[in-house]
C-alpha positions in Angstrom: 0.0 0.0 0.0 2.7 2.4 1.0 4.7 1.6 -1.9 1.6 3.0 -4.2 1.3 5.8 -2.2 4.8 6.5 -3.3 4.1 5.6 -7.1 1.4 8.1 -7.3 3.2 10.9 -5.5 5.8 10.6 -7.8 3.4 10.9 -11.0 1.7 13.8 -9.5 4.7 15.4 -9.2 5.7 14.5 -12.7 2.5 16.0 -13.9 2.9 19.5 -12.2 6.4 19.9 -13.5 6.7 22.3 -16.6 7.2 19.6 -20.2 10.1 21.7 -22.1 11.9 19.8 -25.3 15.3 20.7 -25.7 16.9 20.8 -29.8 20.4 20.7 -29.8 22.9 20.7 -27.0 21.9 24.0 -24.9 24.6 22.5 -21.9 23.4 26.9 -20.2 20.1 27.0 -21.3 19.1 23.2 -19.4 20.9 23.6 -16.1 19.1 27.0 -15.6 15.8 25.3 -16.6 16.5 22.9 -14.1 17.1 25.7 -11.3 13.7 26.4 -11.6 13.0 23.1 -10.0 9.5 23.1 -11.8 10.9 21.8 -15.3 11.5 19.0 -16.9 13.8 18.4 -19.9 12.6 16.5 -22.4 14.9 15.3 -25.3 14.7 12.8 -28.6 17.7 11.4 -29.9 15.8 11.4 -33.6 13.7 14.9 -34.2 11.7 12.6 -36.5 10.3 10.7 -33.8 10.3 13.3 -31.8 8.0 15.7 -34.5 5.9 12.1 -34.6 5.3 12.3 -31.3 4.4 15.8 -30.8 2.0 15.5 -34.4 -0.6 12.4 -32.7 -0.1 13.9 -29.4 1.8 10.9 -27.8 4.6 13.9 -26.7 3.2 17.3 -24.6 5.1 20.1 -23.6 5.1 23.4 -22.6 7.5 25.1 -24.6 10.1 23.9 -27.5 13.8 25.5 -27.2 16.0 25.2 -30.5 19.7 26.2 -30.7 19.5 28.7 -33.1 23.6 28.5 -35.1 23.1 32.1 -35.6 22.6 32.7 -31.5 19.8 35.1 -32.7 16.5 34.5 -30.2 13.3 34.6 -32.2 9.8 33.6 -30.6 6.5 34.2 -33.4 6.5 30.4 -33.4 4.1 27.9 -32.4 4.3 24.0 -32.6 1.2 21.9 -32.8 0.6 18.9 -31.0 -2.1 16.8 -31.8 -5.3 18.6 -33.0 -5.9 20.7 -30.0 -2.9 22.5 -28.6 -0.3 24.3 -29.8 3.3 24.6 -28.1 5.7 27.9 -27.8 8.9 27.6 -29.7 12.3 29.3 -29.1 15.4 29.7 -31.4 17.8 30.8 -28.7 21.7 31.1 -28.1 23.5 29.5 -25.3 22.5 31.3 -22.8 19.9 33.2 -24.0 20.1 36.5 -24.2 18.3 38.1 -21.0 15.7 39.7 -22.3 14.5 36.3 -24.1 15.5 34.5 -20.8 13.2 36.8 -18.9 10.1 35.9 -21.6 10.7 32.3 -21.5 10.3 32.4 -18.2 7.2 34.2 -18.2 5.7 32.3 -20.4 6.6 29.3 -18.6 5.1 31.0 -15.3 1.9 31.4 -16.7 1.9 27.5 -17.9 0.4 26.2 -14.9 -2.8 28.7 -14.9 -3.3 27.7 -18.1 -3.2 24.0 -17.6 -5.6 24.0 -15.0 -8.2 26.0 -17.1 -8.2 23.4 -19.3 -9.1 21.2 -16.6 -11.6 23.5 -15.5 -13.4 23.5 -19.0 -13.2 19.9 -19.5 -15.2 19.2 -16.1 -17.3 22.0 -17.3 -18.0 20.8 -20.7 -19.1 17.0 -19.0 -19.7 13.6 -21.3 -20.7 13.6 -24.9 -24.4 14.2 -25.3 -26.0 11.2 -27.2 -27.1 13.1 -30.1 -26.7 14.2 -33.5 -26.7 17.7 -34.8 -28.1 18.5 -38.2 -27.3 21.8 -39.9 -29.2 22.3 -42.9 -30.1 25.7 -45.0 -33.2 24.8 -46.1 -36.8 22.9 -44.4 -36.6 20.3 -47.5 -32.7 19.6 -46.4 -33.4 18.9 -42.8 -36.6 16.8 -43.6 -34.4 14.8 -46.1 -31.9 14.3 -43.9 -33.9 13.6 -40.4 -35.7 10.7 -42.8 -32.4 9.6 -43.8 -30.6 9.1 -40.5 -34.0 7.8 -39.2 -33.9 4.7 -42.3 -30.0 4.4 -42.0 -30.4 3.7 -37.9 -33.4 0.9 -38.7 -31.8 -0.8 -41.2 -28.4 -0.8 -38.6 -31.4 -2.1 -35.9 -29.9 0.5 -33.9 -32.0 2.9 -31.6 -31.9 6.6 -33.5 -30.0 8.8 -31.2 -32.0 11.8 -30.8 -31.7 14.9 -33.2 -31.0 18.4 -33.0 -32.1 20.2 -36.1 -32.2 24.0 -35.4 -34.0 26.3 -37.9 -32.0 28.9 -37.8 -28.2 27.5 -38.3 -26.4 30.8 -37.7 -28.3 31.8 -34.7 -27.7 28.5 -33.3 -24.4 28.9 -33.9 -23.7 32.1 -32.4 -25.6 31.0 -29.0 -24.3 27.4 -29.1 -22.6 27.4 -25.2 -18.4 27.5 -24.5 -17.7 25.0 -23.4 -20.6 22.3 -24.0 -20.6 18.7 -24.4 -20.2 17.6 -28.1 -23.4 15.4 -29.5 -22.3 12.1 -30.9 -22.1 13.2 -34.5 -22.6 16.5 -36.4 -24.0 16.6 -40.1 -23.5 19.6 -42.2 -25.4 20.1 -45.7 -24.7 24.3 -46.7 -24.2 25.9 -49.3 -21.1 28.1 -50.6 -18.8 29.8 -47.2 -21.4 29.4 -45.0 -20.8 25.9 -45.1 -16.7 26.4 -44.4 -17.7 28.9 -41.6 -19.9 26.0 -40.0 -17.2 23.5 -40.4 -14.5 25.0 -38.8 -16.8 26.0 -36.3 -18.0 22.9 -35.6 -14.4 21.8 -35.2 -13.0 24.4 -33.1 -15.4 24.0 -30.7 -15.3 20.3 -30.8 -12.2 19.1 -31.7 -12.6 15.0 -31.9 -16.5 14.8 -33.4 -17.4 12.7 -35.8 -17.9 15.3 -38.7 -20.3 14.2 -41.8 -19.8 17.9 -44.5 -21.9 18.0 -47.5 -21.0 21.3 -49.6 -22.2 22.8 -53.3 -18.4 23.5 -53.5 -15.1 21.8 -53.5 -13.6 22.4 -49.6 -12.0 18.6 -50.0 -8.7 20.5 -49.0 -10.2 22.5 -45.9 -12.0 19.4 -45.2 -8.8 17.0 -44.8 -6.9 20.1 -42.7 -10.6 20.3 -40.6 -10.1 16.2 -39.9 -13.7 15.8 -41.3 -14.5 12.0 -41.3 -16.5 12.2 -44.4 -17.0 15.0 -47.1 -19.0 14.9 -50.6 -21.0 17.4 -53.1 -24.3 18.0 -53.2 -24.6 16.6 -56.7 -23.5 13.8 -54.5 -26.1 13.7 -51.9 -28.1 10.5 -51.7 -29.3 8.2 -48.5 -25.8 5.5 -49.7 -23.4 8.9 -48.7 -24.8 9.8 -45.9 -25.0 6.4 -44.4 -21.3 6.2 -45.1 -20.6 9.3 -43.3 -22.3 8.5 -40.6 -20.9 5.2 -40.1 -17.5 6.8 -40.4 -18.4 9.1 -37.6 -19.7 6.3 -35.3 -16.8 4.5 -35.9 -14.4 7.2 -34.8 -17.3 8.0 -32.2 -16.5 5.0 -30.5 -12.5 4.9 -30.9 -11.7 8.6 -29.9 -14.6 8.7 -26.9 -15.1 12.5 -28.4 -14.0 14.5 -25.5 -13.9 17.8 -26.1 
């Protein structure tokens, strides 16, 4: 018992301390991290694994600090990891010079704060609501689509989750609450930007939903850099594509547990 009392101290220490990745040898730059005593030093033999890592969020950190071979410092860069965060990058000397030293460490000062409102919001935003969203421009869209999802779920013998098919798309949009629990799926079918502003919406707000986007115009591009599990044209549309998208967005549904 005593002996996993000591295992979990040790993680929850590990867990407070401040995630910085060194690039490059930086012998100054790490022992005065390290006089902190709230920072640990993270380093990868390879930067490919280490990019890797950082890319499907297997790495997280707090800040990234290259050896720049011009000593020059230069901040203006951001790293992401994963699909929800983004990192702080340096390009430093060794030692940095002090008045990049002195920002470094403010922005590593303000790391903690900023960690725990993420906390915060997750235990604010609660589970995934069992429930699919359908935004839709027009009264003929939404009744196509509600009697599509409704046949797609019987012929699965699945119960039909329930739907949320607001009238008004934008209004809905601008009121939807931050942070609120993402619905199990979210179906889009809009024409021209309106559709792309509803998409990345959509996905800032809720990072890992399953995404179905139907679209009058090409957005395959924004929708691969959006992470949309399934995209296709209106001249596309019929009950076969939709019941691909959504079984894409179940299927990832049910991998991912779409947090927030």
């Amino acid at each position: 018992m005593r002996k996993g009392c000591a295992v979990d101290s040790k993680d929850t220490i590990r867990e407070q301390k401040l995630q910085v990745i060194l690039c490059g040898p930086l012998p100054k730059t790490e022992r005065a991290l390290l006089r902190r005593g709230d920072v640990e030093i993270i380093r990868e033999k390879k930067n490919l694994n280490l990019l890797i890592g950082l890319n499907n969020g297997a790495i997280d950190c707090d800040m990234m600090i290259v050896e720049a071979p011009n000593g020059h410092g230069l901040y203006g860069l951001t790293y992401p990891m994963g699909k929800r965060k983004t990192c702080p990058v340096w390009m430093v000397a060794d030692p940095p010079h002090e008045a990049i030293w002195n920002e470094i460490n403010r922005q590593l000062g303000e790391a903690p704060a900023k960690r725990q409102a993420e906390r915060d919001a997750a235990i604010t935003v609660g589970p995934p609501k069992h429930e699919i969203l359908i935004l839709a421009d027009t009264p003929q869209q939404r009744d196509r689509l509600t009697g599509w999802a409704r046949e797609i779920y019987a012929s699965w013998k699945m119960t039909l989750p329930p739907l949320t098919v607001p009238e008004d798309v934008k209004a809905y949009l601008r009121e939807l609450p931050r942070p609120s629990a993402p619905p199990a799926a979210v179906v889009i079918e809009m024409a021209g930007v309106d559709s792309l502003n509803a998409a990345e919406q959509i996905r800032r707000l809720y990072p890992k939903v399953g995404l179905v986007w139907c679209c009058d115009l090409n957005f395959s591009a924004q929708a691969y850099h959006l992470d949309v599990d399934y995209f296709y044209l209106f001249s596309e549309a019929d009950i076969g594509k939709f019941g691909i998208g959504l079984n894409r967005a179940q299927l990832l549904y049910n991998k991912r547990g779409n947090t927030l």
